[in-house]
mmJSON file of the N, C-alpha and C atoms, coordinates in Angstrom:
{"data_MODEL":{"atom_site":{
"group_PDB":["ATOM","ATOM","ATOM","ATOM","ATOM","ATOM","ATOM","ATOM","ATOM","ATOM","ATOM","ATOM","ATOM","ATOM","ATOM","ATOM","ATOM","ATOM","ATOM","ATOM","ATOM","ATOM","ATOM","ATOM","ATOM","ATOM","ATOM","ATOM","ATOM","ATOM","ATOM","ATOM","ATOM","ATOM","ATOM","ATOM","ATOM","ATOM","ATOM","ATOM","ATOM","ATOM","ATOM","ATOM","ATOM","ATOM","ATOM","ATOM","ATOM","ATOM","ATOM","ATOM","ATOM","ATOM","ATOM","ATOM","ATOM","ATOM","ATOM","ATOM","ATOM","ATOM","ATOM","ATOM","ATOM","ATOM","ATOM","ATOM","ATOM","ATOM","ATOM","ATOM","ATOM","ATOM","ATOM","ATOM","ATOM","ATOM","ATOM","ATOM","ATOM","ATOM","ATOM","ATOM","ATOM","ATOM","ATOM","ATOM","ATOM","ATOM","ATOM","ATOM","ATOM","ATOM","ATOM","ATOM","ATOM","ATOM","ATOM","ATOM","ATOM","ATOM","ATOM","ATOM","ATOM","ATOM","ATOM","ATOM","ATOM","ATOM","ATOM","ATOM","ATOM","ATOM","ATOM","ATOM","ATOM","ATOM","ATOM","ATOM","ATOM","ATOM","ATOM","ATOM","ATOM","ATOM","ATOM","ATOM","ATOM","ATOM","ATOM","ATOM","ATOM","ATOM","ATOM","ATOM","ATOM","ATOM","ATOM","ATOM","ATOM","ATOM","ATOM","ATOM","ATOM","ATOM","ATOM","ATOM","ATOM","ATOM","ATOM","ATOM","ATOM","ATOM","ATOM","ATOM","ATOM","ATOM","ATOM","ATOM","ATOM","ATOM","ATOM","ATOM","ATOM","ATOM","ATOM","ATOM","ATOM","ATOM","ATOM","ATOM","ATOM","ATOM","ATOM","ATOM","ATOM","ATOM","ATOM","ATOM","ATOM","ATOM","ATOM","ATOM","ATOM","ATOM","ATOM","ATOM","ATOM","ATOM","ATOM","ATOM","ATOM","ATOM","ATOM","ATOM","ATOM","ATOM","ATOM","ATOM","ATOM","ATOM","ATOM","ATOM","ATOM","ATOM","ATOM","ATOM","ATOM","ATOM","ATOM","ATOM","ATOM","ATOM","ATOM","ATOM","ATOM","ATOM","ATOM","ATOM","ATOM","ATOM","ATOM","ATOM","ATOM","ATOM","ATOM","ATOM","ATOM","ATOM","ATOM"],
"id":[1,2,3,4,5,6,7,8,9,10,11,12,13,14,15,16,17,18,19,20,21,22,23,24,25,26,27,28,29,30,31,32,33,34,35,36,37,38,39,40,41,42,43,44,45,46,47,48,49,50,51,52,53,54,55,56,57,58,59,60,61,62,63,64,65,66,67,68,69,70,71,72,73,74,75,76,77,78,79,80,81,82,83,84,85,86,87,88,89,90,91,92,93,94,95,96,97,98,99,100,101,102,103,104,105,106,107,108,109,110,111,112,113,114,115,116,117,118,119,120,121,122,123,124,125,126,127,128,129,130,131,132,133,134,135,136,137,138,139,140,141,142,143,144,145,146,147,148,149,150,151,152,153,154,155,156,157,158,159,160,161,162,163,164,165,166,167,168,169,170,171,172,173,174,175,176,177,178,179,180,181,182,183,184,185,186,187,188,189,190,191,192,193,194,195,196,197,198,199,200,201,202,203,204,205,206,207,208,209,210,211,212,213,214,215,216,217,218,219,220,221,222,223,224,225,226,227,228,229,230,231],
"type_symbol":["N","C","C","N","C","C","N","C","C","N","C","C","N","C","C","N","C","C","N","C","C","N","C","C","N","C","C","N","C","C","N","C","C","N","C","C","N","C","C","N","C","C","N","C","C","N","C","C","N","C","C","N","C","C","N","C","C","N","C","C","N","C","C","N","C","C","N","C","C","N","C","C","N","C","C","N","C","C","N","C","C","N","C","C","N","C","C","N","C","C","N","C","C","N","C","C","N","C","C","N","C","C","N","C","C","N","C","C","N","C","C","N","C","C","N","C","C","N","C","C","N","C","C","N","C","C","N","C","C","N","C","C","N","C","C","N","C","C","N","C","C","N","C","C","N","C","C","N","C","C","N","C","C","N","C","C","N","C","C","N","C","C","N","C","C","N","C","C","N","C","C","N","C","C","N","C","C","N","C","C","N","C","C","N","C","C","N","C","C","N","C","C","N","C","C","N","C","C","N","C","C","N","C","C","N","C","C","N","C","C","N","C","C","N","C","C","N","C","C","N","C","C","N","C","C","N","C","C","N","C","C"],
"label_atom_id":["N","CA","C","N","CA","C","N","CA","C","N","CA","C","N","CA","C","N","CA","C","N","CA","C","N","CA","C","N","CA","C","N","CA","C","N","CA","C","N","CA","C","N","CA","C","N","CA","C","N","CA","C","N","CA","C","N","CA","C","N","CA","C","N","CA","C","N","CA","C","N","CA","C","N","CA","C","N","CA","C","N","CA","C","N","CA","C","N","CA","C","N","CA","C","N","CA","C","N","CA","C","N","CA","C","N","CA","C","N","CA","C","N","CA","C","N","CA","C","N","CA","C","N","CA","C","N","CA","C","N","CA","C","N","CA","C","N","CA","C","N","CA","C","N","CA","C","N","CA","C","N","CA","C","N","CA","C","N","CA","C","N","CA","C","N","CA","C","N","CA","C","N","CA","C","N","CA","C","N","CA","C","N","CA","C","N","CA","C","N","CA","C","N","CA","C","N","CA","C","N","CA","C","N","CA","C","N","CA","C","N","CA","C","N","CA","C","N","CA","C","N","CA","C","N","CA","C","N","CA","C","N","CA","C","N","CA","C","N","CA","C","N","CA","C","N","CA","C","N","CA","C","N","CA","C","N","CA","C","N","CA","C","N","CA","C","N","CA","C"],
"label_alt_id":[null,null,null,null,null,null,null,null,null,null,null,null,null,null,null,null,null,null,null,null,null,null,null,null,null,null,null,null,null,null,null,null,null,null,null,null,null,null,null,null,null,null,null,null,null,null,null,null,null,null,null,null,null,null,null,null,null,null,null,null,null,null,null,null,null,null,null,null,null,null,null,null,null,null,null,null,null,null,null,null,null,null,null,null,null,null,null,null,null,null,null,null,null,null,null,null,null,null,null,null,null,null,null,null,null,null,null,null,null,null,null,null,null,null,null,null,null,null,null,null,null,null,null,null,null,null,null,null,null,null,null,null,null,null,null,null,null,null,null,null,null,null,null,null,null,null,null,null,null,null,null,null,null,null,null,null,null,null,null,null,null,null,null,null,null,null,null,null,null,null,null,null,null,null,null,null,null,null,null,null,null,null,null,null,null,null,null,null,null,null,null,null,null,null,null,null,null,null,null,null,null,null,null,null,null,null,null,null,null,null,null,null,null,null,null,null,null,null,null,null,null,null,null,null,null,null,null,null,null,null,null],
"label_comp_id":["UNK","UNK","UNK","UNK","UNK","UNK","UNK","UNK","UNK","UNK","UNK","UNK","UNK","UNK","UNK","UNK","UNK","UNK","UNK","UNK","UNK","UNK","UNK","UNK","UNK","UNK","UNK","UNK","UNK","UNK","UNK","UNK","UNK","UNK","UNK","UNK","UNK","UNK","UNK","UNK","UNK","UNK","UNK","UNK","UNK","UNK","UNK","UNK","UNK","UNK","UNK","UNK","UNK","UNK","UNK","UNK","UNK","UNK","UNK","UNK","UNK","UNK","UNK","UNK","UNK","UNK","UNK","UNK","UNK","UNK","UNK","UNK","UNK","UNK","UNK","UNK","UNK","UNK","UNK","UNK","UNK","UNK","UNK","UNK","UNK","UNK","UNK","UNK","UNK","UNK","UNK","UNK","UNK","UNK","UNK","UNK","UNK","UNK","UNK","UNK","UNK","UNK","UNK","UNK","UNK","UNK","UNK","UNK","UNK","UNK","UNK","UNK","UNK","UNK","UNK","UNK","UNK","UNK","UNK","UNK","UNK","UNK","UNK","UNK","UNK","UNK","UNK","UNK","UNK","UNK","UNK","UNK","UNK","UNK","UNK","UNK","UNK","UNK","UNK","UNK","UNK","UNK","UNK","UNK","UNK","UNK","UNK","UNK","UNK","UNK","UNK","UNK","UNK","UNK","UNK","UNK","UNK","UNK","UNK","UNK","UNK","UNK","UNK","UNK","UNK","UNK","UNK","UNK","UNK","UNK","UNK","UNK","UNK","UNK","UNK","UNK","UNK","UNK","UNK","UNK","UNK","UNK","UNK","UNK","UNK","UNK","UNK","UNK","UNK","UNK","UNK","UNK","UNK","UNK","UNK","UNK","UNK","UNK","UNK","UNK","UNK","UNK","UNK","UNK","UNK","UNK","UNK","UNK","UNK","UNK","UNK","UNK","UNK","UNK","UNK","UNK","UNK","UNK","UNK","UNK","UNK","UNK","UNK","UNK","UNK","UNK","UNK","UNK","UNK","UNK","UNK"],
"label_asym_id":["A","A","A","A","A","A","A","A","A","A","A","A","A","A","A","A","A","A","A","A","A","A","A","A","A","A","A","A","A","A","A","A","A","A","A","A","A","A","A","A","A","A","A","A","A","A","A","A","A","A","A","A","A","A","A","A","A","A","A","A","A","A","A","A","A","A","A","A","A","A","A","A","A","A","A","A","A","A","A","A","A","A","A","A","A","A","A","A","A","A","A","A","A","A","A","A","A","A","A","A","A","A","A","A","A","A","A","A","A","A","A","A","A","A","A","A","A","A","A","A","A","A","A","A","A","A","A","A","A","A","A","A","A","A","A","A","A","A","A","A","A","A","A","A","A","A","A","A","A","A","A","A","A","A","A","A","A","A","A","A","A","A","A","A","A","A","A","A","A","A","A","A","A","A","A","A","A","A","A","A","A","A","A","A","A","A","A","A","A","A","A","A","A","A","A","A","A","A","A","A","A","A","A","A","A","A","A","A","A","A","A","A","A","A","A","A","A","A","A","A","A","A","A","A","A","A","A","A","A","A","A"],
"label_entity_id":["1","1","1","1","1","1","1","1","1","1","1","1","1","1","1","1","1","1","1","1","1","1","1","1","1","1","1","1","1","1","1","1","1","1","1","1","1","1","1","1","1","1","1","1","1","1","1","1","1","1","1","1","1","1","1","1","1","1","1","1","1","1","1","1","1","1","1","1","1","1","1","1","1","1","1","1","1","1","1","1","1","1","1","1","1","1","1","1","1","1","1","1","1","1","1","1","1","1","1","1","1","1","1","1","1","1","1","1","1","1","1","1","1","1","1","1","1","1","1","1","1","1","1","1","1","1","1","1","1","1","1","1","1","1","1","1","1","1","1","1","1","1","1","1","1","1","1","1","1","1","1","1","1","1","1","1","1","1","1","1","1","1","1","1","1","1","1","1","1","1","1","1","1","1","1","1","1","1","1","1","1","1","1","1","1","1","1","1","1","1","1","1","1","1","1","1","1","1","1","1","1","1","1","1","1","1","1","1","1","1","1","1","1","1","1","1","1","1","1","1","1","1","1","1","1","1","1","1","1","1","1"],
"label_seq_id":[1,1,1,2,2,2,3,3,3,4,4,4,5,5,5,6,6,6,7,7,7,8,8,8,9,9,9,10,10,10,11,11,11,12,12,12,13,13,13,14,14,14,15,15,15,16,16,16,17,17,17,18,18,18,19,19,19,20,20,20,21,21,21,22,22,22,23,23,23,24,24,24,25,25,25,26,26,26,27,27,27,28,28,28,29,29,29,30,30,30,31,31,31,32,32,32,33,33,33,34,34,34,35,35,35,36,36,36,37,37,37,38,38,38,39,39,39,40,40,40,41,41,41,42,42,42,43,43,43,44,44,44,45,45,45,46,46,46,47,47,47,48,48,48,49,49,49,50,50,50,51,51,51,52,52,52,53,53,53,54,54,54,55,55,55,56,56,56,57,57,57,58,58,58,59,59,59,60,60,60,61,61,61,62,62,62,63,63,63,64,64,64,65,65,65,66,66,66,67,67,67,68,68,68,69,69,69,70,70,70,71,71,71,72,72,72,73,73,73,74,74,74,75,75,75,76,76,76,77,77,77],
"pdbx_PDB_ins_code":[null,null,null,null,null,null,null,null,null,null,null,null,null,null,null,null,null,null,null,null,null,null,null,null,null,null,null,null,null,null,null,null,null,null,null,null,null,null,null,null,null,null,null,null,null,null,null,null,null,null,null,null,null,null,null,null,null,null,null,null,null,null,null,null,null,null,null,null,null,null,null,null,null,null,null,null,null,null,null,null,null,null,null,null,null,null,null,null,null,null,null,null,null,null,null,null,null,null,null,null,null,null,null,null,null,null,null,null,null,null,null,null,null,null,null,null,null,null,null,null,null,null,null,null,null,null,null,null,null,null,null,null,null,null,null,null,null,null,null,null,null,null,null,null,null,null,null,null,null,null,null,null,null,null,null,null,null,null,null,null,null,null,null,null,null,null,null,null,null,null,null,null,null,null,null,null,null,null,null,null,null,null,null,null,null,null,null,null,null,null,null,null,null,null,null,null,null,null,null,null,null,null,null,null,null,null,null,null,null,null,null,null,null,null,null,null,null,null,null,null,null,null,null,null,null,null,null,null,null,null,null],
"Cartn_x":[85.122,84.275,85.142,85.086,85.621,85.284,86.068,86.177,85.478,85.143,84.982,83.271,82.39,81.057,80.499,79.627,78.989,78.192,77.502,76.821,75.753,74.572,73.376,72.372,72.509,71.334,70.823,69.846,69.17,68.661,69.188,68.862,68.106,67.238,66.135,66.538,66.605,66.654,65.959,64.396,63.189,63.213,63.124,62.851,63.495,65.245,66.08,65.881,66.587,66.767,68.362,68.801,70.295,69.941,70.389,70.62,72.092,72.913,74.064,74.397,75.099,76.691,77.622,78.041,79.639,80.259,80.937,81.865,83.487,84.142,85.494,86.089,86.778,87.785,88.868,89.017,89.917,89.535,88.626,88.005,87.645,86.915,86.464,84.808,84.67,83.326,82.647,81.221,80.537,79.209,78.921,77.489,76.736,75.668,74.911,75.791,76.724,77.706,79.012,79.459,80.002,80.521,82.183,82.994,82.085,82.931,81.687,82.247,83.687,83.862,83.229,82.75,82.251,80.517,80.079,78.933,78.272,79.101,78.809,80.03,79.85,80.708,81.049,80.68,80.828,81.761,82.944,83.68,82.866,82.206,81.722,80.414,80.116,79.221,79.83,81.0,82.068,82.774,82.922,83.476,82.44,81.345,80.686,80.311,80.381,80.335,81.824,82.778,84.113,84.397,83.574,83.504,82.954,82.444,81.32,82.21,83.232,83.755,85.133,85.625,86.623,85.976,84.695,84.311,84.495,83.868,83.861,85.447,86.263,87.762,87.657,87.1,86.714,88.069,88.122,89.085,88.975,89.851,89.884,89.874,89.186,88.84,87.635,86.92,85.414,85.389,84.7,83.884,82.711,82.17,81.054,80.398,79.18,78.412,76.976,76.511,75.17,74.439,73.765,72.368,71.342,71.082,70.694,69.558,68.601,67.336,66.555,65.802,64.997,66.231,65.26,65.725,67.283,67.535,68.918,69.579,71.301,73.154,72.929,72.597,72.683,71.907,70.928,69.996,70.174,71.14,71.365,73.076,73.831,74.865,74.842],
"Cartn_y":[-78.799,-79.439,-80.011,-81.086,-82.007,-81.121,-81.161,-80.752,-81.537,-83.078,-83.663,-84.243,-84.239,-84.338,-85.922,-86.267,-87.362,-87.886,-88.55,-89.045,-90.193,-90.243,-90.9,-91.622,-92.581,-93.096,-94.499,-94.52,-95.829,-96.76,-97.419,-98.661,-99.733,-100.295,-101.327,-102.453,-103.184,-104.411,-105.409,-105.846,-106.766,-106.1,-107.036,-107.041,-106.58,-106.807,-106.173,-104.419,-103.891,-102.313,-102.359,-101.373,-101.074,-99.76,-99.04,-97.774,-97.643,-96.813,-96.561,-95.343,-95.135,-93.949,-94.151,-93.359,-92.732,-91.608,-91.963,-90.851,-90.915,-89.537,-89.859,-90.688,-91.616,-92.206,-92.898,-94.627,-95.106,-96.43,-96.558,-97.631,-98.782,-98.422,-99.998,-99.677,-100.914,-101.579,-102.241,-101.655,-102.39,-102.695,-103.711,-104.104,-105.0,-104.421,-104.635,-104.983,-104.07,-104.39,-105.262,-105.79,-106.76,-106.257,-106.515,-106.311,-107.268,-106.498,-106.691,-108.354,-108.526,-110.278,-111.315,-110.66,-111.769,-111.703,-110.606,-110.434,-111.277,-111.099,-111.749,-112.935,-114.266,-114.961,-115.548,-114.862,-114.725,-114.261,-114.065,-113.083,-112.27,-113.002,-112.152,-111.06,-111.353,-110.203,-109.2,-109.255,-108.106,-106.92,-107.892,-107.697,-106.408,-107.021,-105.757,-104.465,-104.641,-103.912,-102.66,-103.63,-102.765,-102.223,-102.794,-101.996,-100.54,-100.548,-99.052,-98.165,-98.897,-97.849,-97.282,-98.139,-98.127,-97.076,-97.365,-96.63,-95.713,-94.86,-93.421,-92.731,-93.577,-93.338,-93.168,-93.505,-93.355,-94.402,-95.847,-96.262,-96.396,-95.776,-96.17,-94.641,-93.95,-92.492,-92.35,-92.932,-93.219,-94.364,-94.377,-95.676,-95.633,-97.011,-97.524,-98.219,-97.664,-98.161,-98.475,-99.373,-100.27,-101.162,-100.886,-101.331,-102.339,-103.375,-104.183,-104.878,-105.366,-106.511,-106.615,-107.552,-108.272,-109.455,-109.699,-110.644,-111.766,-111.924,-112.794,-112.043,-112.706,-112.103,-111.28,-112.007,-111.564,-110.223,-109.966,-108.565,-107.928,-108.0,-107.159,-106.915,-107.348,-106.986,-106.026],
"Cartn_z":[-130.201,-131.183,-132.303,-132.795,-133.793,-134.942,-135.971,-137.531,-138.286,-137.666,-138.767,-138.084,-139.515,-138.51,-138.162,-137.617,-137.642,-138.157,-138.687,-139.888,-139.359,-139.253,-139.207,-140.547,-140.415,-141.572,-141.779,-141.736,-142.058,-143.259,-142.949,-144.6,-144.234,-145.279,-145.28,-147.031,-146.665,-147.439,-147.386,-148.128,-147.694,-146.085,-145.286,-144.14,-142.744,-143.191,-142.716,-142.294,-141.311,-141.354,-140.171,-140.855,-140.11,-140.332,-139.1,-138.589,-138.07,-138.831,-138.889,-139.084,-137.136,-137.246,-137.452,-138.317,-138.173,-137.526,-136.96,-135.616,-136.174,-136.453,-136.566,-135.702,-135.905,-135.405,-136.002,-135.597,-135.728,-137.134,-137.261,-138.744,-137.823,-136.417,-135.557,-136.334,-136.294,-137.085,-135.916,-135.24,-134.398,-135.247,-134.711,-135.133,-134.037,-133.36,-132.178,-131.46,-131.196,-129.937,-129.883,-130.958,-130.97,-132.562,-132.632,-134.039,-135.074,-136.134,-137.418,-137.678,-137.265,-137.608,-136.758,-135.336,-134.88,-135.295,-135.565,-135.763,-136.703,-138.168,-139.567,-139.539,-139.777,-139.924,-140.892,-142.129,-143.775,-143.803,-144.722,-145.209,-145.826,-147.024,-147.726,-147.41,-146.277,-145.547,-145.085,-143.961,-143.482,-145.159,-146.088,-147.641,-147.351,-147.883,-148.251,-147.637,-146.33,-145.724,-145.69,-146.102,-145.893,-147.765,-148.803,-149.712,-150.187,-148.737,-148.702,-148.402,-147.638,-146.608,-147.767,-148.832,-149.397,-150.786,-151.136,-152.69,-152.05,-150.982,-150.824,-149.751,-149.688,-149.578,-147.971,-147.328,-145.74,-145.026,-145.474,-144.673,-143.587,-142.484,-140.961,-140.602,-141.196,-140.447,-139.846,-139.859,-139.283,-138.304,-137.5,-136.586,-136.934,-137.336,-137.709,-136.602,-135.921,-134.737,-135.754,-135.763,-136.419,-135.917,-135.52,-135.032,-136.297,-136.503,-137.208,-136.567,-137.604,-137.01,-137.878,-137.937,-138.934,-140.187,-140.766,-142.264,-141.363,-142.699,-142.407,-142.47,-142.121,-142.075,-143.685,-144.433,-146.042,-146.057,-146.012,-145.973,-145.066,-143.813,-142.67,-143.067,-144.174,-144.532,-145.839],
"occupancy":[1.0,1.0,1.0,1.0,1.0,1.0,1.0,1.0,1.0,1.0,1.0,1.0,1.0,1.0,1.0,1.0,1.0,1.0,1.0,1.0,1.0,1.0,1.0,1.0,1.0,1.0,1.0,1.0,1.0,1.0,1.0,1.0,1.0,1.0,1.0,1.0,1.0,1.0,1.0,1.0,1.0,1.0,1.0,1.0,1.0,1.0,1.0,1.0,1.0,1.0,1.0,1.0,1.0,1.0,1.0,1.0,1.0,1.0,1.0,1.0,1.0,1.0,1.0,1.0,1.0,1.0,1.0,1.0,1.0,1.0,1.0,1.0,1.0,1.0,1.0,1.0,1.0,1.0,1.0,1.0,1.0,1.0,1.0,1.0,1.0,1.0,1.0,1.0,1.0,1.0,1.0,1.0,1.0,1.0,1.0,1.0,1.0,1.0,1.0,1.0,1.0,1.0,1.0,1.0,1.0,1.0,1.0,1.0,1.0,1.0,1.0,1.0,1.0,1.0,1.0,1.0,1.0,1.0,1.0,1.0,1.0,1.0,1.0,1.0,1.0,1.0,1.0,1.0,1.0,1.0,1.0,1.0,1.0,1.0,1.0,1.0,1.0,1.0,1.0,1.0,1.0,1.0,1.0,1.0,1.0,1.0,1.0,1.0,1.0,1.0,1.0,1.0,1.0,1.0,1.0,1.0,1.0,1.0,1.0,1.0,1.0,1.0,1.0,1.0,1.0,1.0,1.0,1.0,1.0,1.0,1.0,1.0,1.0,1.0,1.0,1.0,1.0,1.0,1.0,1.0,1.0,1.0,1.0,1.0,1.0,1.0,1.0,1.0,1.0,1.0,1.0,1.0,1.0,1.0,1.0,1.0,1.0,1.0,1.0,1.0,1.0,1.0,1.0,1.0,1.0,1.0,1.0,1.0,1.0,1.0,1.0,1.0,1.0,1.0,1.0,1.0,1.0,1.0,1.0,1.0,1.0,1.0,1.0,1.0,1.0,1.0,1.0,1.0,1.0,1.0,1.0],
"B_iso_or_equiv":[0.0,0.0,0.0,0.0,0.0,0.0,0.0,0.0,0.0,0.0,0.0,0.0,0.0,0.0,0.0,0.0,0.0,0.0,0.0,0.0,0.0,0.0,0.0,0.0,0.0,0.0,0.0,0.0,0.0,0.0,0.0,0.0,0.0,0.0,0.0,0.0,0.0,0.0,0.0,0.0,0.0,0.0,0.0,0.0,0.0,0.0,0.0,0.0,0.0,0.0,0.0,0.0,0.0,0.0,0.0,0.0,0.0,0.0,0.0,0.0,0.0,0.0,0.0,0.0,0.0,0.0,0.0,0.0,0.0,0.0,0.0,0.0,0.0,0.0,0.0,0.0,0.0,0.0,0.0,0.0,0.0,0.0,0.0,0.0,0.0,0.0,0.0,0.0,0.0,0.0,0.0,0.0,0.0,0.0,0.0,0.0,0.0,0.0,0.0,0.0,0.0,0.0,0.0,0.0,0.0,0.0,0.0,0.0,0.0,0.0,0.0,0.0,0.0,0.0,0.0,0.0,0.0,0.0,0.0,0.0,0.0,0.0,0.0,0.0,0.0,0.0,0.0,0.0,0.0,0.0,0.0,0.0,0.0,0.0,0.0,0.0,0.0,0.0,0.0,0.0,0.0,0.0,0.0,0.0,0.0,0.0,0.0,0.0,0.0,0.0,0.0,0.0,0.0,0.0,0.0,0.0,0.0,0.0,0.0,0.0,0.0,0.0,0.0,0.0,0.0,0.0,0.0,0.0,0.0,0.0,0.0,0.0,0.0,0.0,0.0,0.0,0.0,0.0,0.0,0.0,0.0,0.0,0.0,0.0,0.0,0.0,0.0,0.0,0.0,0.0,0.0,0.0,0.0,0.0,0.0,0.0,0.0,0.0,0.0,0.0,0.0,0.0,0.0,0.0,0.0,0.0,0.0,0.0,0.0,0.0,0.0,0.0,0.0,0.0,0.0,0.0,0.0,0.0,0.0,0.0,0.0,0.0,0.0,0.0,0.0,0.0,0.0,0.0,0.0,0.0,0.0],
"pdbx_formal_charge":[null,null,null,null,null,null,null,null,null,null,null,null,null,null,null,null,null,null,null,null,null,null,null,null,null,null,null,null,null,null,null,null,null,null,null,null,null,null,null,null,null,null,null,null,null,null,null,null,null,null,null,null,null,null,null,null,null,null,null,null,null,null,null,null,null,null,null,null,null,null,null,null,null,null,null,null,null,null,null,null,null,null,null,null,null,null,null,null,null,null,null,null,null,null,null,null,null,null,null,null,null,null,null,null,null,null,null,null,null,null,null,null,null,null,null,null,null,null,null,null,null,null,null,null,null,null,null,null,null,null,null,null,null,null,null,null,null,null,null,null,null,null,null,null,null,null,null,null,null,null,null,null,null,null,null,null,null,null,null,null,null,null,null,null,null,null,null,null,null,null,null,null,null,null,null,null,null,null,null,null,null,null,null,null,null,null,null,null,null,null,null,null,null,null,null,null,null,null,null,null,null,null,null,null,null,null,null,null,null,null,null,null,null,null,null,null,null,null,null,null,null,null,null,null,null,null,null,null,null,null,null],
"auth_seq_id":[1,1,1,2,2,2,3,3,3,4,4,4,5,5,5,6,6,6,7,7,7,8,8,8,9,9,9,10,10,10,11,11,11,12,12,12,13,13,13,14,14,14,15,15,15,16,16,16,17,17,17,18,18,18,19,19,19,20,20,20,21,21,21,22,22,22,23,23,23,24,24,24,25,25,25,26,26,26,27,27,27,28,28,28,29,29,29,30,30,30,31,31,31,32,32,32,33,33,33,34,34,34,35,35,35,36,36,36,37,37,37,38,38,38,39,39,39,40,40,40,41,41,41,42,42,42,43,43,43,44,44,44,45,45,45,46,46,46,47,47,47,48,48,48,49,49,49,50,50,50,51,51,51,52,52,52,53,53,53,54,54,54,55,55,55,56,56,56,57,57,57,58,58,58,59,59,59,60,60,60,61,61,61,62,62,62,63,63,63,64,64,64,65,65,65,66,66,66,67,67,67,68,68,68,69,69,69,70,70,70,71,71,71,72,72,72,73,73,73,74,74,74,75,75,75,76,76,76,77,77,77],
"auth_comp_id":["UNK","UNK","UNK","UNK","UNK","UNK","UNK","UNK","UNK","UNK","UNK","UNK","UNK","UNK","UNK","UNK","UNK","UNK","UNK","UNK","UNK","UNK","UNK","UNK","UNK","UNK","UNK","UNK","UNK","UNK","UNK","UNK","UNK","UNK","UNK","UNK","UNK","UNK","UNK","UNK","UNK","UNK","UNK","UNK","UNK","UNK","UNK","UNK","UNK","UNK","UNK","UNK","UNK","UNK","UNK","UNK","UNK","UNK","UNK","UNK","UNK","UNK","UNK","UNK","UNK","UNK","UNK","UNK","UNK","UNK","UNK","UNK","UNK","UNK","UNK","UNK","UNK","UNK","UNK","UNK","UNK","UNK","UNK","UNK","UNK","UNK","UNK","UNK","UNK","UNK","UNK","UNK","UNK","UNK","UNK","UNK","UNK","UNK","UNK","UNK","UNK","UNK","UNK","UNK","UNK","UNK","UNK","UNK","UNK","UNK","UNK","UNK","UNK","UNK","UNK","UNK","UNK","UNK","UNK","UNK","UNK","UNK","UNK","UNK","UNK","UNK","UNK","UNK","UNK","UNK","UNK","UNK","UNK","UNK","UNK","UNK","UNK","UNK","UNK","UNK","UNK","UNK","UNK","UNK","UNK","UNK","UNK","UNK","UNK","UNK","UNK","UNK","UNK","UNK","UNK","UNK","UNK","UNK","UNK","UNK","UNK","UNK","UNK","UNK","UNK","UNK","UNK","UNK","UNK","UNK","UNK","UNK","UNK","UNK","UNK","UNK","UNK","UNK","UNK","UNK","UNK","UNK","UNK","UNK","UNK","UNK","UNK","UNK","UNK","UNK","UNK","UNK","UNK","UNK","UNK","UNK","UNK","UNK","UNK","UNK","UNK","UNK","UNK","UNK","UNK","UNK","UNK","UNK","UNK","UNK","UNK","UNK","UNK","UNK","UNK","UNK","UNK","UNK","UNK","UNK","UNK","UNK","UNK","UNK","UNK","UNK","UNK","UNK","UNK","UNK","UNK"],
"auth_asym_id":["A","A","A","A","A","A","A","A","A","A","A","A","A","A","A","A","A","A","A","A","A","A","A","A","A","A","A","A","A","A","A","A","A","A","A","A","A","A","A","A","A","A","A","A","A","A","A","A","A","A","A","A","A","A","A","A","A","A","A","A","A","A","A","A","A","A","A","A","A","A","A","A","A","A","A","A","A","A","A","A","A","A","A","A","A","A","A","A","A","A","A","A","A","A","A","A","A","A","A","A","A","A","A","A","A","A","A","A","A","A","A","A","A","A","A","A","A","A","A","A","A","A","A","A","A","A","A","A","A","A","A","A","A","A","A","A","A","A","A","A","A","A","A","A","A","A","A","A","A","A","A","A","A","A","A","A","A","A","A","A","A","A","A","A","A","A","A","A","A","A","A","A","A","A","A","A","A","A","A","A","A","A","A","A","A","A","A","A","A","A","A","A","A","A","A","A","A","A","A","A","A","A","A","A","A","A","A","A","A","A","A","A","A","A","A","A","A","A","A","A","A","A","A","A","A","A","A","A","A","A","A"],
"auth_atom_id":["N","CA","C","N","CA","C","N","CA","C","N","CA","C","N","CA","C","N","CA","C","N","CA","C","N","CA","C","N","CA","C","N","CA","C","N","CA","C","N","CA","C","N","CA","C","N","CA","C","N","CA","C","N","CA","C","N","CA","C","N","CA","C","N","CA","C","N","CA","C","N","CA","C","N","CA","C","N","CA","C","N","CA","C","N","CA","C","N","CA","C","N","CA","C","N","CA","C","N","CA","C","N","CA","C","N","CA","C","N","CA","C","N","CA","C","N","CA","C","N","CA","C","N","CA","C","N","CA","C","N","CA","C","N","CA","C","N","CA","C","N","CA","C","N","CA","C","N","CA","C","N","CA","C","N","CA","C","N","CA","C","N","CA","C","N","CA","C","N","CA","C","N","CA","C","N","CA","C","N","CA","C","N","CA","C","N","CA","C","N","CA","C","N","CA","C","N","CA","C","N","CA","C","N","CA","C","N","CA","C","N","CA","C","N","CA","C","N","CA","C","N","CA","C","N","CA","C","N","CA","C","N","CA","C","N","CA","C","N","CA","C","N","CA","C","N","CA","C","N","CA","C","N","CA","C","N","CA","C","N","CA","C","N","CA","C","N","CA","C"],
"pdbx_PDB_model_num":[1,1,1,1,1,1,1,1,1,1,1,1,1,1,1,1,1,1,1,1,1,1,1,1,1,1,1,1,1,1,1,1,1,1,1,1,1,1,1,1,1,1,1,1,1,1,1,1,1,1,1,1,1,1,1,1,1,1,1,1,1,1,1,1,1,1,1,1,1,1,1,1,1,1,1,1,1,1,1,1,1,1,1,1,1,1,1,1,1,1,1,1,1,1,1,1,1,1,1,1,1,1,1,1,1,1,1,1,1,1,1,1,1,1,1,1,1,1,1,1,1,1,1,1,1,1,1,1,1,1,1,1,1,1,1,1,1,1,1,1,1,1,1,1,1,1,1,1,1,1,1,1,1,1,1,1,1,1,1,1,1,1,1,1,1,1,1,1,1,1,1,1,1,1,1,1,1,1,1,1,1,1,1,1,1,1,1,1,1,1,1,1,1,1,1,1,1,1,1,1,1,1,1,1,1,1,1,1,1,1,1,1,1,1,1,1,1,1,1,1,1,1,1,1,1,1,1,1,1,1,1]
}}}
């Protein structure tokens, strides 16, 4: 059994909802299957997403698997 645990949770923005794990690993970023750069083709959408990961000092110790739907790129980022 891993030391380090896994983490489940869901977010809603207007219309948007993302349901998002974290699993220790290596800092890969999926979103509906597909890396978070090809997913969002903003910088500034991937940005924010990788500011979450930086306030709470996480980095590349986690894998981010996210499931997204509804609204636009902007409210699903």
């Amino acid at each position: 059994m891993s030391s380090s645990p896994n983490y489940d949770a869901t977010g809603r923005r207007k219309t948007s909802t993302a349901r998002v794990r974290l699993v220790p690993g290596t800092g890969q970023r999926m979103v509906n299957g597909r890396p978070i750069q090809e997913y969002f083709a903003r910088p500034t959408h991937v940005t924010a997403v990788e500011e979450a990961f930086q306030a709470v000092n996480l980095g590349d110790s986690y894998d981010m698997i996210a499931r997204v739907s509804g609204g636009g790129m902007t409210g699903q980022a």
